[in-house]
C-alpha positions in Angstrom: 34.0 39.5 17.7 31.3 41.8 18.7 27.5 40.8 20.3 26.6 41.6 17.2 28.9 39.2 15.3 28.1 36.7 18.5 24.0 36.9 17.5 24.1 36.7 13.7 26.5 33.5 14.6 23.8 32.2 16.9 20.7 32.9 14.7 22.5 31.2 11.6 23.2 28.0 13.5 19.8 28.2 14.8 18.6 27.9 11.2 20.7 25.8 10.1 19.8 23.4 12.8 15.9 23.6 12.0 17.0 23.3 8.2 19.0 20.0 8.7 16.4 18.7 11.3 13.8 19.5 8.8 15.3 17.8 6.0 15.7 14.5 8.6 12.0 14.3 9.2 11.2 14.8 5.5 13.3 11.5 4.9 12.4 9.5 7.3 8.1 10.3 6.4 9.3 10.0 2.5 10.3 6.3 3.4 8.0 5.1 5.7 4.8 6.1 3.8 3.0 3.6 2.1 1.9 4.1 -1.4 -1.6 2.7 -3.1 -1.5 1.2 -6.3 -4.3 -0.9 -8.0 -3.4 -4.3 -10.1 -3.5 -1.7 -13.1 -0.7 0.5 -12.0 1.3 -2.6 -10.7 1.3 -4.3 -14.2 2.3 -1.0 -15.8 5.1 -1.1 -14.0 4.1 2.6 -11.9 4.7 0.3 -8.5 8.3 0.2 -7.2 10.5 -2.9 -6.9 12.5 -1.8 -4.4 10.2 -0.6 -0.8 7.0 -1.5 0.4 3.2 -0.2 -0.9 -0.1 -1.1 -0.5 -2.6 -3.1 -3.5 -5.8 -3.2 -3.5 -8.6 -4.8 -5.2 -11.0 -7.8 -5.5 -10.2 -11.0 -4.7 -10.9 -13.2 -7.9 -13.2 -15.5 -7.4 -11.3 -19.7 -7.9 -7.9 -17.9 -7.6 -7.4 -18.8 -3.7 -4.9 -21.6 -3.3 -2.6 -23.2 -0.6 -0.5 -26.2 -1.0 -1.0 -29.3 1.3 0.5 -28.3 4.5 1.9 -24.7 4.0 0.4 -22.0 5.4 1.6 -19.7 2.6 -1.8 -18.8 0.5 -1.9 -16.8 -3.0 -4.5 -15.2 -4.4 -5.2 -12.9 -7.7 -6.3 -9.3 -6.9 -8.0 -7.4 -9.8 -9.3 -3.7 -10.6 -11.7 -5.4 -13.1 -8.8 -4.7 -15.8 -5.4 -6.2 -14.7 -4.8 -8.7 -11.9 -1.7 -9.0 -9.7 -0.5 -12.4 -7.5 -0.6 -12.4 -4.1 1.1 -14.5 -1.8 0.6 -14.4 1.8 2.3 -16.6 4.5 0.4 -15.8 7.6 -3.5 -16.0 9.2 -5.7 -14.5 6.9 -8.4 -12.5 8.2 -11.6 -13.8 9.2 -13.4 -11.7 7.0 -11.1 -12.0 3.5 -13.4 -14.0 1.0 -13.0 -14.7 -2.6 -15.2 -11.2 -4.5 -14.5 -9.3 -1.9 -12.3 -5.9 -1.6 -9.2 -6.6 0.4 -6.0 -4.0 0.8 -3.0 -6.0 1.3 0.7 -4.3 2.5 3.7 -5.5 1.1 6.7 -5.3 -1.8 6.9 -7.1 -5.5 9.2 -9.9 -5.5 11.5 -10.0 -9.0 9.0 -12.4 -10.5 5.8 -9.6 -10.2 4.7 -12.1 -7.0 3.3 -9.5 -4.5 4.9 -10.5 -1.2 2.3 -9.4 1.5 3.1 -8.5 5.2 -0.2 -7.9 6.1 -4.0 -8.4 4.5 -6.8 -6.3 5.3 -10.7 -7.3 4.9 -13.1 -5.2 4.7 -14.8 -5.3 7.9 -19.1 -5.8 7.4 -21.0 -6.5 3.4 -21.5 -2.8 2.9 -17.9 -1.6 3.0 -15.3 -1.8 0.6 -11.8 0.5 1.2 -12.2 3.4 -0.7 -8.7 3.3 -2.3 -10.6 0.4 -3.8 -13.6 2.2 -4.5 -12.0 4.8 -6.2 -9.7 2.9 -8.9 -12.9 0.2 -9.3 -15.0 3.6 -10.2 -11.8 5.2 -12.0 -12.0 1.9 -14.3 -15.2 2.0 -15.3 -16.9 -0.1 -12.8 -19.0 1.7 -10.1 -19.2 0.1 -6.8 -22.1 0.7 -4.1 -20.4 1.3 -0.6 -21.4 1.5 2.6 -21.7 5.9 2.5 -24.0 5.2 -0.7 
């Protein structure tokens, strides 16, 4: 084999090291992000079944519930269209209130019961998470946010 036989070897395993490292990395981001969906999107059936994703919406007002000593609490999340279940089983913020915009992180069960991990409230009256924000305004009902 010559040295230039020996090079071409080297530069092709070179790239096809960076190729199969770069296809890893791709894989592992593709399934650790974390999608948004509104309580629209989840009833249409656009949310997956199978990983993990984030809903957001307004907490409906009445819908907050926990049975006599469980800590599990479920809630109904809406866009002002469609409204999903959420059932939590930890502390909920200090902050979550019923009308308010909350995000909460988590997977649908086989029953359509959101299964949250994790609830986030918005954090002062002026702020509401613009994911939120955005599919509130995208269905037709305009919200004032802090930036306004």
């Amino acid at each position: 084999m010559t040295a230039r036989q020996r090079r071409m070897w080297t530069v092709g395993l070179v790239l096809g090291g960076a190729a199969v490292a770069t296809a890893l990395a791709l894989r592992a981001f593709n399934e650790n992000i974390l999608y948004f969906y509104t309580p629209t999107q989840v009833e249409s059936g656009e949310a997956p079944v199978a990983r993990a994703f984030r809903v957001g919406g307004l907490v409906v007002p009445g819908t907050v519930s926990r049975e006599e000593g469980d800590i599990e609490v479920r809630f109904t999340l809406t866009d002002n269209q469609n409204q999903v279940t959420v059932a939590y089983s930890k502390i909920l913020p200090d902050l979550f209130r019923e009308g308010q915009g909350i995000i909460a992180r988590g997977r649908l069960d086989d029953s359509g019961l959101f299964k949250a991990d994790e609830v986030l409230a918005k954090h002062d009256e002026n702020y509401m998470p613009p994911e939120v924000a955005a599919a509130l305004e995208a269905a037709g009902h305009p919200v004032k946010t802090g930036s306004d």
